[in-house]
PyMOL Python script that loads the backbone (N, CA, C, O; Angstrom):
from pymol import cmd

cmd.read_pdbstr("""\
ATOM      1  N   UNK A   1     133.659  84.882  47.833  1.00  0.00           N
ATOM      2  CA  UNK A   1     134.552  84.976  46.696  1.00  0.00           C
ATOM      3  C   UNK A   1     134.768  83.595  46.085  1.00  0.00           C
ATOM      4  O   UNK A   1     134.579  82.450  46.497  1.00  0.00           O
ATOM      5  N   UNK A   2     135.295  84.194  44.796  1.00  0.00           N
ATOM      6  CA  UNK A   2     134.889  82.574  44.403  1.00  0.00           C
ATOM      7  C   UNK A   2     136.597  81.209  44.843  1.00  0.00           C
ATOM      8  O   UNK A   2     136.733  79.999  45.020  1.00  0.00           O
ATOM      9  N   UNK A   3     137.393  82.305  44.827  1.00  0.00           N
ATOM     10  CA  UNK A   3     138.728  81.925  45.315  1.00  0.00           C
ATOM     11  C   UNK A   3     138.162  80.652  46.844  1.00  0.00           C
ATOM     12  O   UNK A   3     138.487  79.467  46.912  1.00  0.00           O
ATOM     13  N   UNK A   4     137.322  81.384  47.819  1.00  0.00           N
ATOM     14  CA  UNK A   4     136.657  80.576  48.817  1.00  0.00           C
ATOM     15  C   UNK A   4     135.895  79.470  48.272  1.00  0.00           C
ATOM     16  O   UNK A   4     135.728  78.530  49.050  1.00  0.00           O
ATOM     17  N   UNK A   5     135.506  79.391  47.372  1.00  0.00           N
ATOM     18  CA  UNK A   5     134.500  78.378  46.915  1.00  0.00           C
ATOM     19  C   UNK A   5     135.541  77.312  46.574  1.00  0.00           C
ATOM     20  O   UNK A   5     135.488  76.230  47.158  1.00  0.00           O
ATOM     21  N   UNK A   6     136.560  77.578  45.588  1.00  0.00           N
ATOM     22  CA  UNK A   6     137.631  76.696  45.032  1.00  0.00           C
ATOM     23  C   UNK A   6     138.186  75.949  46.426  1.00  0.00           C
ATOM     24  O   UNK A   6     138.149  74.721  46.509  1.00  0.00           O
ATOM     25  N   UNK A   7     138.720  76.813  47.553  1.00  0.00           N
ATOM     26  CA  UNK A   7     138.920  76.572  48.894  1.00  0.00           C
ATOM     27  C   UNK A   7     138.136  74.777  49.230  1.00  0.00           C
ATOM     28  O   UNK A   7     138.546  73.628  49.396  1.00  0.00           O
ATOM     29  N   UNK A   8     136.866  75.486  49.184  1.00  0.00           N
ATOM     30  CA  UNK A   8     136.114  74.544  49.779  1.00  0.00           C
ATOM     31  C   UNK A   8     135.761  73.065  49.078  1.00  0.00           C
ATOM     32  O   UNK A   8     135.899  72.009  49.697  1.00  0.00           O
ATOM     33  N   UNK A   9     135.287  73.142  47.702  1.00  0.00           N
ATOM     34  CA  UNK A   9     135.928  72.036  46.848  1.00  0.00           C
ATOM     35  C   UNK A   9     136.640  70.835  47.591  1.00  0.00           C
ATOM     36  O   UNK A   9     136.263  69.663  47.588  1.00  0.00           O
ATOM     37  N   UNK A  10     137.877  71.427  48.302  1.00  0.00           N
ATOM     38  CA  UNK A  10     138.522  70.629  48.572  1.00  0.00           C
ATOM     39  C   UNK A  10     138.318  69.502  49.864  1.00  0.00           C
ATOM     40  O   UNK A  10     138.855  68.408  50.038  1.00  0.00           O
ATOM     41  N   UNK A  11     137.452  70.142  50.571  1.00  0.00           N
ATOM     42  CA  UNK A  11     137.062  69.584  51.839  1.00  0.00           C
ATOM     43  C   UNK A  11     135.487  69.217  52.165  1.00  0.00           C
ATOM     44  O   UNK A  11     135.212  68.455  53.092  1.00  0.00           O
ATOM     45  N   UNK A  12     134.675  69.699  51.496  1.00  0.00           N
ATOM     46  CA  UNK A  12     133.214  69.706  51.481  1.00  0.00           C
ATOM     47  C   UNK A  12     132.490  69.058  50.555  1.00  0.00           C
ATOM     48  O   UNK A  12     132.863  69.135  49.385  1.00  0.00           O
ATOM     49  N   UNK A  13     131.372  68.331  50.876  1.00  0.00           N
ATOM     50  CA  UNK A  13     130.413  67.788  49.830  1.00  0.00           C
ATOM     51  C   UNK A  13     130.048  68.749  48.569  1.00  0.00           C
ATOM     52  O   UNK A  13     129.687  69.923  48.652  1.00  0.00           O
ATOM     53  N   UNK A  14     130.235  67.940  47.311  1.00  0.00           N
ATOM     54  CA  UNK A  14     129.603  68.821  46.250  1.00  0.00           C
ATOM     55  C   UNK A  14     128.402  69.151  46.559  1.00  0.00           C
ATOM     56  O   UNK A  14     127.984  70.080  45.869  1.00  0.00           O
ATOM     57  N   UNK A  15     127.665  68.747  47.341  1.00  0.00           N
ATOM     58  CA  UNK A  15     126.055  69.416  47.486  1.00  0.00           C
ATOM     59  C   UNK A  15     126.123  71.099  47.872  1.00  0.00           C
ATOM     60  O   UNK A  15     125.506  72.062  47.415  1.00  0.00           O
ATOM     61  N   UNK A  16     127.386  70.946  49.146  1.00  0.00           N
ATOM     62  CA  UNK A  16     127.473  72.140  50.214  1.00  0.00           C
ATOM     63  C   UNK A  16     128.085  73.252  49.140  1.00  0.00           C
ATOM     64  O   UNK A  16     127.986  74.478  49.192  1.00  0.00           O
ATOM     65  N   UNK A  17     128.666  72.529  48.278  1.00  0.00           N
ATOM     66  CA  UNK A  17     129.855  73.828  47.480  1.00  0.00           C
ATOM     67  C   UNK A  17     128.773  74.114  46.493  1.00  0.00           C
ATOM     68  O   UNK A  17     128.523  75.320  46.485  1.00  0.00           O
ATOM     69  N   UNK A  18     128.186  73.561  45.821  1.00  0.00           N
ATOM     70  CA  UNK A  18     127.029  73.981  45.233  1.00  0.00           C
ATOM     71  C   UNK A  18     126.135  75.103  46.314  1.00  0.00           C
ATOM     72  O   UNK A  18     126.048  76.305  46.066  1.00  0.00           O
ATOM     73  N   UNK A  19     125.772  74.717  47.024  1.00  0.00           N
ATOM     74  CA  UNK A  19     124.784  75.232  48.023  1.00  0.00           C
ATOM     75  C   UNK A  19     125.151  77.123  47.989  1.00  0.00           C
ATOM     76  O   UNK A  19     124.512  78.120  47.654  1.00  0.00           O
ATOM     77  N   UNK A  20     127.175  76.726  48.796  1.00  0.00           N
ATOM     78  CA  UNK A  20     127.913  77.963  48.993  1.00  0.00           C
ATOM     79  C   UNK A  20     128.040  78.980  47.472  1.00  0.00           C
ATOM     80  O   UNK A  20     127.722  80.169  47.490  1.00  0.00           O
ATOM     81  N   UNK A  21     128.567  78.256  46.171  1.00  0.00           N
ATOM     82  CA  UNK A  21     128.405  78.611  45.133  1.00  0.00           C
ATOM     83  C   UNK A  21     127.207  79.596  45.089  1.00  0.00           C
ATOM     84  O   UNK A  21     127.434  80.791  44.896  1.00  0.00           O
ATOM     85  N   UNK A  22     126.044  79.179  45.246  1.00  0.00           N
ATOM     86  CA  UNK A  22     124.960  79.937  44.309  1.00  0.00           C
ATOM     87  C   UNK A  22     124.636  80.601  45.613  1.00  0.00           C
ATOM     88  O   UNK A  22     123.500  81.034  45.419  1.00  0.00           O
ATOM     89  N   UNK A  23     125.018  80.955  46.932  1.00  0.00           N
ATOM     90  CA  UNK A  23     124.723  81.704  47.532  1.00  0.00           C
ATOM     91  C   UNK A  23     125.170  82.787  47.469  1.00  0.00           C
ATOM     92  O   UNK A  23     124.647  83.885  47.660  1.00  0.00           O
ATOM     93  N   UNK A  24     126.784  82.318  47.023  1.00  0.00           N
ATOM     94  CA  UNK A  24     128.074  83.677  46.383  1.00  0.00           C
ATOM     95  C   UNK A  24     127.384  84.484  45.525  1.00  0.00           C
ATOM     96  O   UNK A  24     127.097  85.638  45.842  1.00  0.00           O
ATOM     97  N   UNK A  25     126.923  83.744  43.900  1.00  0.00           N
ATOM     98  CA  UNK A  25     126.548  84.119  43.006  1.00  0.00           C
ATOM     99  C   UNK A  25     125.421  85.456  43.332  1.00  0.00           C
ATOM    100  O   UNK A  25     125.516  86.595  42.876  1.00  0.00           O
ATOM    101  N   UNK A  26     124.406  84.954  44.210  1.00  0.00           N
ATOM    102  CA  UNK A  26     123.294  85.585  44.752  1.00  0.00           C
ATOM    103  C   UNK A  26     123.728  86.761  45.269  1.00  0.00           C
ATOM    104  O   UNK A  26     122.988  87.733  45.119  1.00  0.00           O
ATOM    105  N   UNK A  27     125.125  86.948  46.049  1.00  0.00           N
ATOM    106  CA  UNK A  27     124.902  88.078  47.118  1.00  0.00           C
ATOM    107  C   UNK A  27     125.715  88.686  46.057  1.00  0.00           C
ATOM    108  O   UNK A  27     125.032  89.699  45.911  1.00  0.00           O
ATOM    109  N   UNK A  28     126.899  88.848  45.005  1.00  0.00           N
ATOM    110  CA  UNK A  28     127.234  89.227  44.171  1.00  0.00           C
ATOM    111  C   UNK A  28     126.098  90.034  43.242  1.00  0.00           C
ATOM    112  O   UNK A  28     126.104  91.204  42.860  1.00  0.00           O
ATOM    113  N   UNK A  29     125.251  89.109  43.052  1.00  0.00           N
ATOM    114  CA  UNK A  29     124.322  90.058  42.191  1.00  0.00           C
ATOM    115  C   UNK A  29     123.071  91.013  43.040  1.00  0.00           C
ATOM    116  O   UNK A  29     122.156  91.607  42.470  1.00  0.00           O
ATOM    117  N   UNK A  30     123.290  90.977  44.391  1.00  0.00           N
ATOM    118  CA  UNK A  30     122.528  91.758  44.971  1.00  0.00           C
ATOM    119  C   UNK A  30     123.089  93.100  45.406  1.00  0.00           C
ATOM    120  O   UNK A  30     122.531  94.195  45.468  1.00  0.00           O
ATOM    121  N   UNK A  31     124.607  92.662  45.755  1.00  0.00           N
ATOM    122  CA  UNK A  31     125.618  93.927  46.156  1.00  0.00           C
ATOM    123  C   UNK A  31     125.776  94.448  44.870  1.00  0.00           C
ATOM    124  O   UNK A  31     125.374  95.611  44.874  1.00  0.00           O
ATOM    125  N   UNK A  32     126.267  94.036  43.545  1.00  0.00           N
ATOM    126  CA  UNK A  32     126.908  94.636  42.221  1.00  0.00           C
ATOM    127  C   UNK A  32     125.944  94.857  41.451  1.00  0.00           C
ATOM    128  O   UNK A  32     126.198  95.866  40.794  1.00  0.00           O
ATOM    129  N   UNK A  33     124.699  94.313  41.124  1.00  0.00           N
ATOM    130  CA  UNK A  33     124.187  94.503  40.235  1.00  0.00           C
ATOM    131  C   UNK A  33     122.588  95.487  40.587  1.00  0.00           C
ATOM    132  O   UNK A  33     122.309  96.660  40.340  1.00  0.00           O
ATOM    133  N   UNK A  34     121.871  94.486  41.189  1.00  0.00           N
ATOM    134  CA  UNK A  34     120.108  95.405  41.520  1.00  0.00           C
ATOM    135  C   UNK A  34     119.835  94.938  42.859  1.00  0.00           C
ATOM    136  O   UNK A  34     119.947  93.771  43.231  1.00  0.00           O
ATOM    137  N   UNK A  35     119.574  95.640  43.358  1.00  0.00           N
ATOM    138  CA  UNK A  35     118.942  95.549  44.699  1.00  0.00           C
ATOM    139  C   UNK A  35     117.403  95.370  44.459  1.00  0.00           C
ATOM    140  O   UNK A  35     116.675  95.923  43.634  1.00  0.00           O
ATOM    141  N   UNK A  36     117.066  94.251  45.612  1.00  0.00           N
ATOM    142  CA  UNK A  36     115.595  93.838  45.967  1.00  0.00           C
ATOM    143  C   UNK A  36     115.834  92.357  44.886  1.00  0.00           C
ATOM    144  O   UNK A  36     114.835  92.158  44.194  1.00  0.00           O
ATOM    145  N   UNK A  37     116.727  91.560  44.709  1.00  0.00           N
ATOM    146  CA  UNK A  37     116.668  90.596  44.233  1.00  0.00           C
ATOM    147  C   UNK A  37     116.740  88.935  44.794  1.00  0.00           C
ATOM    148  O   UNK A  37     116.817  87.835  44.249  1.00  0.00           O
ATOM    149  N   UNK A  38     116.659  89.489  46.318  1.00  0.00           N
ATOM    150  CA  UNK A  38     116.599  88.249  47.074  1.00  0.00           C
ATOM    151  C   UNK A  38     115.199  88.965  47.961  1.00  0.00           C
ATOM    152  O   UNK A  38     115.169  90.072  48.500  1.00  0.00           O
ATOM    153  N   UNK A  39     113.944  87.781  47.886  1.00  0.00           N
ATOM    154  CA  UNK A  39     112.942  88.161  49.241  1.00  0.00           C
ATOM    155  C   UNK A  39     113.490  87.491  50.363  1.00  0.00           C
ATOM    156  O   UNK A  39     114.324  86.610  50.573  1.00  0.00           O
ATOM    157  N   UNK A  40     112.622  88.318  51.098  1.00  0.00           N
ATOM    158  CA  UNK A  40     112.973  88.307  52.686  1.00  0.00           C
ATOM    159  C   UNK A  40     113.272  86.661  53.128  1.00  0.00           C
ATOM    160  O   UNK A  40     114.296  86.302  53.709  1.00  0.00           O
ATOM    161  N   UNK A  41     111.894  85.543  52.629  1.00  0.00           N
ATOM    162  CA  UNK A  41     111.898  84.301  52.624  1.00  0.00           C
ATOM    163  C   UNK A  41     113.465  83.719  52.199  1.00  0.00           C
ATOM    164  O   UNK A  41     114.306  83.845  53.089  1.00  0.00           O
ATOM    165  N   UNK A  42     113.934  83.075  50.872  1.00  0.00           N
ATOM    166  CA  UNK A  42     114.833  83.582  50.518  1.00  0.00           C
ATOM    167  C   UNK A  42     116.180  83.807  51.612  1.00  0.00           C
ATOM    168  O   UNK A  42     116.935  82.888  51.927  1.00  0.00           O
ATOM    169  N   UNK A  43     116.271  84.864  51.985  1.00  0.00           N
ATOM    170  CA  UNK A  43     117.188  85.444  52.797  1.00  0.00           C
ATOM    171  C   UNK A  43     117.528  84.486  53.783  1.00  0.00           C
ATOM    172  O   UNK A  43     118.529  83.796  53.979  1.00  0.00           O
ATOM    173  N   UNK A  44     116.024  84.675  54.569  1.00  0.00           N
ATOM    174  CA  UNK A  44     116.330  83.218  55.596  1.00  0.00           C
ATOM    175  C   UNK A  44     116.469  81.976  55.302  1.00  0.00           C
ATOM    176  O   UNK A  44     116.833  81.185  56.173  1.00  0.00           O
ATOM    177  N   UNK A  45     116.193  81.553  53.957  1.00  0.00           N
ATOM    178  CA  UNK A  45     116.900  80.291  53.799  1.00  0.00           C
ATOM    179  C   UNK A  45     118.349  80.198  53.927  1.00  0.00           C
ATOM    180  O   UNK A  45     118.881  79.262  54.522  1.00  0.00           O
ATOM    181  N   UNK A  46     119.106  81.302  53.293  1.00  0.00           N
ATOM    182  CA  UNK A  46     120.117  81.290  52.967  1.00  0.00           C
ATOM    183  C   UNK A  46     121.181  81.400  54.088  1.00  0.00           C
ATOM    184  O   UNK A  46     122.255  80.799  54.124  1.00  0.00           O
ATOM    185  N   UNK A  47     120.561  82.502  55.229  1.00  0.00           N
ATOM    186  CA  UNK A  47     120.941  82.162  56.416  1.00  0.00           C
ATOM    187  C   UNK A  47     121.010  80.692  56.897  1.00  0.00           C
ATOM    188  O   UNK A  47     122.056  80.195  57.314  1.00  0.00           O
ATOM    189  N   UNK A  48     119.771  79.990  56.810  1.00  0.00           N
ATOM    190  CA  UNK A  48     119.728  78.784  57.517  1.00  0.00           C
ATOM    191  C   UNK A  48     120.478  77.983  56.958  1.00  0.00           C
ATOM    192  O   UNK A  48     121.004  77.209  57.758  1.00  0.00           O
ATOM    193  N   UNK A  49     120.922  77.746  55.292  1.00  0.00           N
ATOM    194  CA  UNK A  49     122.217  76.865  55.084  1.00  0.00           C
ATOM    195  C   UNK A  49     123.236  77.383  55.550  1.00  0.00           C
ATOM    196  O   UNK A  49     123.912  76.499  56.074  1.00  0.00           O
ATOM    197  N   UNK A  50     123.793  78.550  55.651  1.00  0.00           N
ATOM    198  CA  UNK A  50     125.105  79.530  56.231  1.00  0.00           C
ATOM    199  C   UNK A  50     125.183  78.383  57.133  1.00  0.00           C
ATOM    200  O   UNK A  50     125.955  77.425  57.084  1.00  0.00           O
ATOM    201  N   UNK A  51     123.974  78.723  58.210  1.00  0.00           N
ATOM    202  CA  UNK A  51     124.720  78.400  59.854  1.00  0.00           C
ATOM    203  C   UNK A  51     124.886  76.756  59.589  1.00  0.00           C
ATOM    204  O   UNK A  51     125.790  76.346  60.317  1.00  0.00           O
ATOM    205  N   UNK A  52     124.405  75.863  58.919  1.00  0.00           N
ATOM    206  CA  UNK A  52     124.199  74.488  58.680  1.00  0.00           C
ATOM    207  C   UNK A  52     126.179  74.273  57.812  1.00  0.00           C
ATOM    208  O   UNK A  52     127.153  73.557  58.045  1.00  0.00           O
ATOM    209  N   UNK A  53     125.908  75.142  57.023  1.00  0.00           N
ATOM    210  CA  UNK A  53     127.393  74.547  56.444  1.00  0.00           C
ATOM    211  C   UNK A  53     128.741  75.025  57.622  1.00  0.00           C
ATOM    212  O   UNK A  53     129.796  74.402  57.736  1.00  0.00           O
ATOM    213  N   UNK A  54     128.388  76.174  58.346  1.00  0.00           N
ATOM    214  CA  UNK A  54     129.221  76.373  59.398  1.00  0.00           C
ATOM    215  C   UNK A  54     129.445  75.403  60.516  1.00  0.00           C
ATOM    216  O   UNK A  54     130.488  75.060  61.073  1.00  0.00           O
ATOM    217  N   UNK A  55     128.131  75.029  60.711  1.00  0.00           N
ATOM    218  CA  UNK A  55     128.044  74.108  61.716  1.00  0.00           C
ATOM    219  C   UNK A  55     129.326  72.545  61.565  1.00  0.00           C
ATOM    220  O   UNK A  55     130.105  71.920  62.285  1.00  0.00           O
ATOM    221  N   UNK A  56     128.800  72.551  60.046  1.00  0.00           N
ATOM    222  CA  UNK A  56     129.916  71.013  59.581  1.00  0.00           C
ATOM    223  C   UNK A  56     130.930  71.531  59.464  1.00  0.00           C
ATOM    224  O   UNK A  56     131.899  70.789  59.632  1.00  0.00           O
ATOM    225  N   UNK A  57     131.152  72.650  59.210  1.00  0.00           N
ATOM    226  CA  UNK A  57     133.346  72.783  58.845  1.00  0.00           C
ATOM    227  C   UNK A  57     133.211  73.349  60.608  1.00  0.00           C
ATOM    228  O   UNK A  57     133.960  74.326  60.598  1.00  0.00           O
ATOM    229  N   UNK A  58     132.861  73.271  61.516  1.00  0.00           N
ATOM    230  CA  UNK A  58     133.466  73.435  62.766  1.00  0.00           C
ATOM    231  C   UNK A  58     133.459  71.646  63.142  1.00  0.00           C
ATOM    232  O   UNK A  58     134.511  71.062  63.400  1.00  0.00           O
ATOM    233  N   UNK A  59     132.175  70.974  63.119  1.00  0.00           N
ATOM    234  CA  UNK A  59     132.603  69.553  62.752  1.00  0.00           C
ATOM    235  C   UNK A  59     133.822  69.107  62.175  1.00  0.00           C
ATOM    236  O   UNK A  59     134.588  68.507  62.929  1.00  0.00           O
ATOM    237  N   UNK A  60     134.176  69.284  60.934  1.00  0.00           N
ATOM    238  CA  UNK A  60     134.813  68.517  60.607  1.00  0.00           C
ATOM    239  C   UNK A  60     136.683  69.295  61.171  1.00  0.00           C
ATOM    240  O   UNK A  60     137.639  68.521  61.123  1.00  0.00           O
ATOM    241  N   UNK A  61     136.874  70.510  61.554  1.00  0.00           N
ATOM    242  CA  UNK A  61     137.796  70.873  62.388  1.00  0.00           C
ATOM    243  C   UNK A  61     138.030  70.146  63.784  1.00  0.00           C
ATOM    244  O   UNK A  61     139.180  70.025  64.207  1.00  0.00           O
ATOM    245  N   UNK A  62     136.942  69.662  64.497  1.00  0.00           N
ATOM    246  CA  UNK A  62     137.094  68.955  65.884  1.00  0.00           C
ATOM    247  C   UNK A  62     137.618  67.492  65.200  1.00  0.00           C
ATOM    248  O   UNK A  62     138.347  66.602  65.639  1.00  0.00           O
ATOM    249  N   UNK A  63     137.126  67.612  64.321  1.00  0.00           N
ATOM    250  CA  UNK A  63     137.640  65.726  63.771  1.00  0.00           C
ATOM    251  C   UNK A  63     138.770  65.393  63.792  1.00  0.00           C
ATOM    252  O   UNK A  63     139.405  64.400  64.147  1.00  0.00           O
ATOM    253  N   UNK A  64     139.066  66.819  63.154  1.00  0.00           N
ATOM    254  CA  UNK A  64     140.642  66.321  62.678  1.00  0.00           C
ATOM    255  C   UNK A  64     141.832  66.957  63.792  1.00  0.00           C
ATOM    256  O   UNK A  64     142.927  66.397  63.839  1.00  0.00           O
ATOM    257  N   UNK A  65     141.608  67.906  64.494  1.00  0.00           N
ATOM    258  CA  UNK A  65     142.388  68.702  65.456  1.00  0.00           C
ATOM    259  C   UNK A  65     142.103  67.677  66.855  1.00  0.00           C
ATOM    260  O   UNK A  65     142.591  67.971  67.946  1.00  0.00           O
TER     261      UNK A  65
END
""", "prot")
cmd.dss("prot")
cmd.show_as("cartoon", "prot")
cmd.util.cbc("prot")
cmd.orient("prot")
């Protein structure tokens, strides 16, 4: 949602909120609009930034806690 994206803004590299941004955008137009608009390739990228930007906001939670 994009409410999460604004979220993140606040704590994350513009690269990552970009990154999260157009991943939103993507699954938005795959759930609401046409299906078969992400390939399989694709997919797993998108996974592989997921777990990469997860990885740093659990980072940057040990930092600060």
């Amino acid at each position: 949602h994009i409410s999460v994206v604004r979220f993140a803004e606040l704590f994350l590299r513009k690269e990552d909120v970009i990154i999260l941004d157009r991943m939103r955008r993507k699954r938005h137009t795959t759930i609401y609009d046409t299906a078969g608009t992400i390939s399989e390739i694709e997919a797993e990228n998108i996974v592989m930034r997921a777990e990469k930007l997860v990885q740093e906001i659990v980072k940057m939670i040990r930092d600060v806690g």
